[in-house]
C-alpha positions, -999 to +999 in steps of 0.1 A: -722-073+582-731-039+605-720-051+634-686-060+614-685-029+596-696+000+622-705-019+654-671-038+664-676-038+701-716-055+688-694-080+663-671-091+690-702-099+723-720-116+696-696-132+673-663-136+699-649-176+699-634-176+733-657-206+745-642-227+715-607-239+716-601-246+682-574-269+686-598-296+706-603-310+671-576-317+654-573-303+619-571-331+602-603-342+616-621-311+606-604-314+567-631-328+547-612-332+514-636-356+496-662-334+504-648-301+494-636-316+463-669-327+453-683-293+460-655-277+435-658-305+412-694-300+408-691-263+409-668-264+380-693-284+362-723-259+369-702-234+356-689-247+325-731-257+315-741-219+328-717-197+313-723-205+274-759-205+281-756-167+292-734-159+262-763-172+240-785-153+259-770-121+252-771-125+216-792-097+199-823-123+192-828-126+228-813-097+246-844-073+235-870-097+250-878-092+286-885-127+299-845-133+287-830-100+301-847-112+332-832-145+323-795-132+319-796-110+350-809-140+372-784-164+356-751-131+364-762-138+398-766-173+400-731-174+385-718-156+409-731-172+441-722-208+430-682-191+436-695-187+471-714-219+477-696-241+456-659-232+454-660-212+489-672-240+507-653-266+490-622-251+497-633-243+531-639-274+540-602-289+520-581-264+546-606-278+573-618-238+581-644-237+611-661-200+620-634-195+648-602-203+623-608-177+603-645-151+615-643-123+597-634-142+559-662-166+567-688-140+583-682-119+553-686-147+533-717-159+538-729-126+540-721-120+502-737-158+493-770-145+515-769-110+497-768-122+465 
């Protein structure tokens, strides 16, 4: 995410995508829809289990012990990658998105999902 950021020339030696013609594959031979459906599908389903779990760990009975504050703060985050592993990649892989179709949305990305 430097290089992208502050080191552009950097970003485009090391991340450019003039050796790959992205039209040698067609797109709808990179479109994975069953795939990326089951990756939002299954997302979806993650979500609707985690997200009660964290309101009942909020409640005052288990907010004021450590182990669940620790709890509830790992879950906030887990919640929030699944968006980029899940539904990210799922719809990246419906519209058939390689790295060179779209760098700088995909770099940045995966570089949230590996930050978190």
């Amino acid at each position: 995410m430097d290089k992208l950021l502050w080191r552009q020339k950097d970003y485009g030696e090391f991340y450019n995508c003039t050796f790959y013609d992205i039209e040698a594959i067609a797109l709808e031979k990179r479109q994975k829809v069953g795939i990326g459906v089951s990756f939002i599908l299954i997302f979806a389903i993650f979500e609707m289990l985690y997200i009660p779990i964290l309101f009942i760990m909020k409640k005052h009975v288990f907010i004021h012990q450590s182990c669940y504050k620790i709890m509830f703060y790992v879950g906030v985050v887990d919640v929030l990658c699944l968006c980029c592993n899940g539904f990210c990649t799922g719809l990246f892989a419906i519209l058939g998105y390689v790295y060179c179709s779209s760098p700088k949305l995909i770099h940045t990305t995966g570089c949230v999902a590996l930050g978190m």
